[in-house]
C-alpha positions as CSV (number, residue, x, y, z in Angstrom):
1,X,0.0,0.0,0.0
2,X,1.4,3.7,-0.8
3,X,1.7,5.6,1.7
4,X,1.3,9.7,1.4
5,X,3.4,12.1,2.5
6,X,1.7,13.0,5.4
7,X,2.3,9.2,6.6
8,X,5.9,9.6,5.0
9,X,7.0,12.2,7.5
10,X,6.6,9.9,10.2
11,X,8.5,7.3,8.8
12,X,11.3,9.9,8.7
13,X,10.8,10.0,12.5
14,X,8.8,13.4,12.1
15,X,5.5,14.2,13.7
16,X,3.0,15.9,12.0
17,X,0.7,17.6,14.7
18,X,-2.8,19.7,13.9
19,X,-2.3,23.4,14.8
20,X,-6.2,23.6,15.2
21,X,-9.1,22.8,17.2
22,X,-12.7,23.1,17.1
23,X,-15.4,21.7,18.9
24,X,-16.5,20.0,15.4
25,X,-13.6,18.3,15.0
26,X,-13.8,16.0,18.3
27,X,-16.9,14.4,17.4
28,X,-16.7,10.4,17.1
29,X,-16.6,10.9,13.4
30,X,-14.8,14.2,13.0
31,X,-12.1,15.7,11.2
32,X,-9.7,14.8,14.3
33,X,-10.6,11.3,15.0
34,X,-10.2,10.6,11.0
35,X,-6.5,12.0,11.0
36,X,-5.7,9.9,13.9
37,X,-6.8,6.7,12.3
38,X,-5.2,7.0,8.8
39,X,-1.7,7.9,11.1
40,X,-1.7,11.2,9.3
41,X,-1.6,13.6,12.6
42,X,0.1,12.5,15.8
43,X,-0.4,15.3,18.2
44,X,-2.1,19.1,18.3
45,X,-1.0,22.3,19.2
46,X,-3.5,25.3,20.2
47,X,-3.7,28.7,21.0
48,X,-6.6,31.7,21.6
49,X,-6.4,33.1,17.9
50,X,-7.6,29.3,17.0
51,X,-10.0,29.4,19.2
52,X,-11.5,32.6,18.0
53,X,-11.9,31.4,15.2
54,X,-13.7,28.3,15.8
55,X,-16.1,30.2,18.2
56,X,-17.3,32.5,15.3
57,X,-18.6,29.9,12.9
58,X,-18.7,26.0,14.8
59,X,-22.1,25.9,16.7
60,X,-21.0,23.1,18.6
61,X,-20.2,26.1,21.2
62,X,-23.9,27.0,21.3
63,X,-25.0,24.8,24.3
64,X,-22.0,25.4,26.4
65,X,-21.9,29.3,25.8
66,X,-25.6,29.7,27.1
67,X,-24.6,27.8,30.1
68,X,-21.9,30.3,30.8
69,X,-24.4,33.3,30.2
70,X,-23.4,35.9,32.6
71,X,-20.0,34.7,33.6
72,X,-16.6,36.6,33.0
73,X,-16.1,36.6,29.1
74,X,-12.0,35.5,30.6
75,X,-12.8,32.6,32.8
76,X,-15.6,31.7,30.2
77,X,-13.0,31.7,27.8
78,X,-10.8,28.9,29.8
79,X,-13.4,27.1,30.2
80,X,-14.1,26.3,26.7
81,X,-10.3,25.9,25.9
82,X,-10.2,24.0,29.1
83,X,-13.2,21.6,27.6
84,X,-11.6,21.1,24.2
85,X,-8.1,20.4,25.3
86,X,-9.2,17.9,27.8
87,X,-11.3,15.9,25.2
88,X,-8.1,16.4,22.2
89,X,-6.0,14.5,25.1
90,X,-8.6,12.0,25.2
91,X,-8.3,11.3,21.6
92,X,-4.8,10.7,21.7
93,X,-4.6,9.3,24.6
94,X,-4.4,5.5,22.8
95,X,-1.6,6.6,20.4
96,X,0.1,8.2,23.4
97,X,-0.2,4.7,25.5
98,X,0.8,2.7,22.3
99,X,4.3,4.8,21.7
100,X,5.0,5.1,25.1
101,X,4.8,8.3,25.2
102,X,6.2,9.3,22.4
103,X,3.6,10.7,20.0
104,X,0.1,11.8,21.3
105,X,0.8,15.1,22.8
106,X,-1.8,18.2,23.1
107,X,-0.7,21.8,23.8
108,X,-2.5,24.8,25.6
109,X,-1.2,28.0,25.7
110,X,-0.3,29.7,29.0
111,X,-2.3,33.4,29.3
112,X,0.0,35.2,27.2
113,X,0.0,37.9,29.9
114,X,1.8,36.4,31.8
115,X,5.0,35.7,29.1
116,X,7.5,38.4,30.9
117,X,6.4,37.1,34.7
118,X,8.4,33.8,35.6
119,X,6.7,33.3,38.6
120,X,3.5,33.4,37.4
121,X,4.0,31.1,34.4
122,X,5.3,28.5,36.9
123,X,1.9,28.8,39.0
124,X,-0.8,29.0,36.1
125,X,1.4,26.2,34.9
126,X,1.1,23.5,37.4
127,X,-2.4,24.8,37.7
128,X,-3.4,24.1,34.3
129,X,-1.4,20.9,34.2
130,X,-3.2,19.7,37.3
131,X,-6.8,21.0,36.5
132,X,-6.6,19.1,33.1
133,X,-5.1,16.1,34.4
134,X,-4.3,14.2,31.4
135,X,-0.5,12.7,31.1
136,X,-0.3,13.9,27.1
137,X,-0.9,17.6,27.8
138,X,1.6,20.0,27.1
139,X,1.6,23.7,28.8
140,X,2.6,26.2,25.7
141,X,5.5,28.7,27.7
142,X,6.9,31.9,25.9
143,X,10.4,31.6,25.2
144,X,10.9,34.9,26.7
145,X,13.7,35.1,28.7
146,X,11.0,34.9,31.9
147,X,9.1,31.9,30.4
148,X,12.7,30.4,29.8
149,X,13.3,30.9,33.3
150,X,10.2,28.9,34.1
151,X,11.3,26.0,32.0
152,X,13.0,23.9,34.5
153,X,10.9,24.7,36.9
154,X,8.1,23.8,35.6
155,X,9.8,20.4,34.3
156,X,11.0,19.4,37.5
157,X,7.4,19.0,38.8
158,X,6.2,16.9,36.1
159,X,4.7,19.2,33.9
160,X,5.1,18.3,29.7
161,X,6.3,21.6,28.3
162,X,6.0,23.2,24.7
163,X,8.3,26.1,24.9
164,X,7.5,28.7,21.5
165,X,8.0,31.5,20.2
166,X,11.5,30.8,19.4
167,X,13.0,32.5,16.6
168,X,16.7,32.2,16.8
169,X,19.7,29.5,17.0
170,X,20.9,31.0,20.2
171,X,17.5,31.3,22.3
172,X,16.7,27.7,21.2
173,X,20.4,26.8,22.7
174,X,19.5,28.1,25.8
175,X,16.1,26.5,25.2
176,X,18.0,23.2,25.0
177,X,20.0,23.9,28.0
178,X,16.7,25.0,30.2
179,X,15.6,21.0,29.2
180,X,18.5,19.7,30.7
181,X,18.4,21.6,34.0
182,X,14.8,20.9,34.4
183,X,15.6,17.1,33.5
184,X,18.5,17.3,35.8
185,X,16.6,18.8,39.0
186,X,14.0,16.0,38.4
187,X,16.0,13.2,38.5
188,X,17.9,14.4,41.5
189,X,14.3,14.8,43.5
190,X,13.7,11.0,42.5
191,X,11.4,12.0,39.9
192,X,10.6,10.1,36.9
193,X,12.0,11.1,33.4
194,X,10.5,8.4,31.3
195,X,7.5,10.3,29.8
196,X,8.3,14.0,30.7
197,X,7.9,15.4,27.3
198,X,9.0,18.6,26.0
199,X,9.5,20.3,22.4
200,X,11.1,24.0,21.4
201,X,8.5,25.9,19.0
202,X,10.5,27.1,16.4
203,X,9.0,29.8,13.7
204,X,9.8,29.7,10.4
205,X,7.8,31.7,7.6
206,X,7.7,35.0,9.8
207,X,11.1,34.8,9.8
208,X,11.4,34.7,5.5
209,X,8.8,37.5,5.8
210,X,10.8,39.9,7.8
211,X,13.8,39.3,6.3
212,X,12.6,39.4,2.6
213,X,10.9,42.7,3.0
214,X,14.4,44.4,4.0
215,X,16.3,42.6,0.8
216,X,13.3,44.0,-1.3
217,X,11.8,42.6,-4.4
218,X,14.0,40.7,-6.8
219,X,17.0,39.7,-4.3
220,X,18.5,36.6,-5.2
221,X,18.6,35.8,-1.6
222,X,14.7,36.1,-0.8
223,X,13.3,33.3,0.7
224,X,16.6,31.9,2.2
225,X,16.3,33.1,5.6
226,X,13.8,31.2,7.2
227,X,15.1,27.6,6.1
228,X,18.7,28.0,6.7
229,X,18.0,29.8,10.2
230,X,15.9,26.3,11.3
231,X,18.6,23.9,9.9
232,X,21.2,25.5,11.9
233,X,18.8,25.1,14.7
234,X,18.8,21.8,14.4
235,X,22.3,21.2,14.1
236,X,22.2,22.2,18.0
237,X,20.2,19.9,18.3
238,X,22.5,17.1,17.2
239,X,25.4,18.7,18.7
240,X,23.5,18.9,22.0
241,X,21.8,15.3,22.4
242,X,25.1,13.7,21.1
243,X,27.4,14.4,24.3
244,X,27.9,12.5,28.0
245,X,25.8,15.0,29.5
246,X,22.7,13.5,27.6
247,X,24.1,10.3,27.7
248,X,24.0,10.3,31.6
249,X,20.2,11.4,31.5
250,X,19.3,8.9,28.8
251,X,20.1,6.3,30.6
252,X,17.4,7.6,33.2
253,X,15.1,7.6,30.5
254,X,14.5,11.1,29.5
255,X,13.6,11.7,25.8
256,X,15.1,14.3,23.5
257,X,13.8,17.7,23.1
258,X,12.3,17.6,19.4
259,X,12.0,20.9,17.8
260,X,8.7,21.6,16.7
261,X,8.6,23.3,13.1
262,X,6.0,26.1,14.1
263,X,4.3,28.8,10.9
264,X,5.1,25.9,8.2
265,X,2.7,27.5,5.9
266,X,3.9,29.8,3.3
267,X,3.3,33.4,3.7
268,X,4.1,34.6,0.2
269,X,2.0,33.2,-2.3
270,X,4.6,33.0,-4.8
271,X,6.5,30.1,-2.5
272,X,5.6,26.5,-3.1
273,X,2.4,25.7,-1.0
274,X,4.4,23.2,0.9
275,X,8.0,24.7,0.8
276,X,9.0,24.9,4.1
277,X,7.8,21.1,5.3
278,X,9.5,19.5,2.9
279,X,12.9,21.5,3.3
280,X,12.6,21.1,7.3
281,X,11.2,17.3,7.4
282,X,14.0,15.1,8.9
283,X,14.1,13.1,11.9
284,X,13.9,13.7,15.8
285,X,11.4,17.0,14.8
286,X,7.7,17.6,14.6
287,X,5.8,19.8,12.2
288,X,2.8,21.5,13.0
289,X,0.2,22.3,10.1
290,X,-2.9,23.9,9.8
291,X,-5.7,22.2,7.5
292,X,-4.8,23.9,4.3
293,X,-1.4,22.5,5.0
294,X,-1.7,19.4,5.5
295,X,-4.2,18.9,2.6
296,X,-1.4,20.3,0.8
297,X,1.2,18.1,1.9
298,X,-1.1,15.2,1.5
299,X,-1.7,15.9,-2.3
300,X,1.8,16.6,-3.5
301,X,4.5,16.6,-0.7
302,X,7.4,15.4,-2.0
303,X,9.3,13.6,0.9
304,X,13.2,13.4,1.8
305,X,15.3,13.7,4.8
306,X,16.4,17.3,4.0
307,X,18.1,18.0,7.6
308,X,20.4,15.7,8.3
309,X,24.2,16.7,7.3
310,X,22.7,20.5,6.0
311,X,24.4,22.6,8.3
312,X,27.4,23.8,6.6
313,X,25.7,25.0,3.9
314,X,22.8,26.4,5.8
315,X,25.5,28.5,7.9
316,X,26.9,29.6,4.6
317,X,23.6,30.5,3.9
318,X,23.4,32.9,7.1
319,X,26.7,34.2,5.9
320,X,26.0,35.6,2.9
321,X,22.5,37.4,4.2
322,X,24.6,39.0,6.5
323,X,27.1,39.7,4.0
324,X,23.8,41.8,2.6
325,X,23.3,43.9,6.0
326,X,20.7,41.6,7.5
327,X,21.3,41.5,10.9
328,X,19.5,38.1,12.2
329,X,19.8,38.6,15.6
330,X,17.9,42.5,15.7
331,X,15.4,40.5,13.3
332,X,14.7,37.5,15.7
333,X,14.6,40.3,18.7
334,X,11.8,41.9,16.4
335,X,10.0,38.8,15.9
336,X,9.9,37.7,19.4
337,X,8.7,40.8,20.8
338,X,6.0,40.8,17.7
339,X,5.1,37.5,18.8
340,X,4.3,38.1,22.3
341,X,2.0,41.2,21.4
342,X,0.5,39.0,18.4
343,X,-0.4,36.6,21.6
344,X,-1.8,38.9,24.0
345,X,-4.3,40.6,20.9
346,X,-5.4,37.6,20.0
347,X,-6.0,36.0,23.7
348,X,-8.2,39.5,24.3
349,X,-10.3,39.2,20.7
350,X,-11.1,35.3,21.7
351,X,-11.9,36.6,25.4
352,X,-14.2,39.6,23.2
353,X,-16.1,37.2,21.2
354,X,-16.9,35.4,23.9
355,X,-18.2,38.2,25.7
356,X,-20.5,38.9,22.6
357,X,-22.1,35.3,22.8
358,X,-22.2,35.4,26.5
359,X,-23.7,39.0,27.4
C-alpha cells in the first residue's frame, strides 16, 4: 500500500501535529478522530487566535456558551479551551499509551500575559497541568527570557512543556539547556523522566517574511532566511543530544527535546504551498500544520530527509545574508517581541467574542 506524504513524514521520524481545534472536530466521526486513524496527525498544538476562530462559525459552542451566560467573558474563555483540550487529550490518549509516550501530545497555551512574569508562568502552569489532568498535555511557555526561566521549573514537577515563540539558534540553545536543568533537578528529587515530554516551538515563515521585505523585491537571496536559520537550529540539536551530559540522563530515560517546526505555511504566495515542510522534514522534529497544510502536503508533498548533514551550507547560507546587511539577531529580537503582542491581541479578541455570545 502507498503511503502519502503526510504518513511519510513519520516514517522519517517526524511528527505531524494539527495546529487547530474546534469543537466540530472531536466528534466520534470528526475531522480529528479521521486524522488519527489514517496515522496522518500524531499530536495538536493550540492557542486563543484558533479558538476565536472556531467560536465564530462552529455551533458546537452554542449549548455550552448559554450555560456560561453571565460569567466573566476570561474565565468563560478557559473554560471552553479548558473543555476542548481535555477531550483532544482524550483522543490521543491511545496513540500516546501505544508509543509510550512518544507521540500523542496536546498543547495549551499559557495566558499570554503572563510571558514576561516567571513566577506566574510556573503557578498557572502547574495549575493548568493539574486541572486538566491528562498525562499527554503539554503547557505552551513563551520563550521569553522569563518563560525560559520557568522551564525547568516547571519540568522538575512533572509538567510536559511546549516552549514557542522561538526564533533564533541561540535562544533555542538556551532553550535546550533549560531542558537539561529541568531534567536534571528531576532526577535528583527522585522523579521520573521516562514520559516527561517537551519540544522548542521554532517559527519559520515569519522569519522569511521579515527578512525578505528588508532585501526588497527581486533579491536573489529572498526566501533563504527562514530555512537555513531552522537547519542551523537543528544542528544544535544534534550537537546537543550527542554528548555525555545527555548520555548520563538517557540512561534515566528522559527523551530528547524535538524541535517543533511552528508557521510551516507559506506566507508569500509565490512560494511553493508546501515549501517549508518539505525542506525542514528530517528526523527527531515535529511539524505542525494547519488544514490547508496538510491537505497540501497530502496531495503533492514530495518527501526526503532534508536536515540531516545541511548545516554547513545552511551557515553559509546565514553568511552571505549577513554579508547583505541583515542582521539576524535584531530580526529575531523583532520577531519575538511581535510574537508576544500578536499573543496577547489575540488571547483579548477570543476573550471579546466570547463576551459577545455570552452577554
Amino acid at each position: 500500500m502507498v503511503r502519502n506524504p503526510l504518513q511519510q513524514l513519520r516514517d522519517l521520524q517526524q511528527a505531524v501535529w494539527l495546529d487547530s481545534i474546534r469543537r466540530s472536530y472531536l466528534q466520534p466521526d470528526g475531522y480529528l478522530p479521521g486524522l488519527i486513524a489514517a496515522g496522518e496527525v500524531q499530536g495538536l498544538t493550540s492557542n486563543p487566535s484558533i479558538f476565536e476562530k472556531a467560536l465564530g462559525d462552529d455551533h458546537s459552542y452554542d449549548e455550552q456558551l448559554s450555560q456560561l451566560h453571565g460569567e466573566d467573558p476570561r474565565d468563560a474563555l478557559w473554560s471552553i479551551m479548558k473543555a476542548d483540550v481535555r477531550d483532544a487529550c482524550e483522543l490521543f490518549l491511545p496513540l500516546y499509551d501505544d508509543s509510550d509516550g512518544q507521540h500523542g501530545q496536546v498543547s495549551i497555551e499559557l495566558d499570554p500575559a503572563s510571558a514576561f512574569d516567571t513566577d506566574k508562568s510556573v503557578s498557572e502552569g502547574m495549575t493548568l497541568f493539574t486541572d486538566l489532568d491528562r498525562p499527554n498535555l503539554m503547557i505552551k511557555v513563551p520563550g521569553t527570557e522569563p518563560g525560559l526561566a520557568a522551564v525547568p521549573r516547571l519540568l522538575a514537577e512533572g509538567v510536559n512543556v511546549n516552549i514557542t515563540l522561538l526564533f533564533s539558534v541561540a535562544r533555542y540553545e538556551a532553550v535546550i539547556t533549560a531542558y537539561f536543568e529541568g531534567l536534571r533537578q528531576r532526577a535528583e528529587a527522585g522523579g521520573d523522566l521516562r514520559r516527561l515530554s517537551s519540544v522548542a516551538s521554532f517559527f519559520v515563515s515569519r522569519v522569511d517574511s521579515k527578512v525578505d521585505a528588508l532585501l526588497g523585491s527581486g533579491h536573489p537571496l529572498l526566501g533563504t532566511a527562514a530555512i537555513a536559520n531552522a537547519r542551523v537550529a537543528y544542528e544544535s540539536l544534534q550537537r546537543a543530544f550527542d554528548g555525555p551530559r545527555w548520555a548520563e540522563l538517557a540512561e534515566q530515560g528522559a527523551r530528547v527535546q524535538r524541535p517543533l517546526w511552528a508557521s510551516t505555511s507559506t506566507k508569500d504566495p509565490s512560494y511553493r504551498d508546501v515549501l517549508y515542510v518539505e525542506q525542514l522534514a528530517g528526523p527527531d522534529t515535529v511539524d505542525t500544520m494547519p488544514e490547508a497544510t496538510l491537505d497540501a502536503v497530502r496531495d503533492h508533498g514530495v518527501i526526503a530527509d532534508r536536515l540531516s548533514g545541511s548545516g554547513e551550507e545552511d551557515r553559509r547560507a546565514l553568511q552571505r545574508l549577513a554579508d547583505e546587511g541583515v542582521d539576524l539577531d535584531q530580526v529575531t529580537k523583532e520577531l519575538e517581541t511581535e510574537g508576544v503582542e500578536k499573543f496577547v491581541a489575540s488571547f483579548e479578541a477570543a476573550t471579546e467574542t466570547v463576551r459577545q455570545h455570552i452577554t
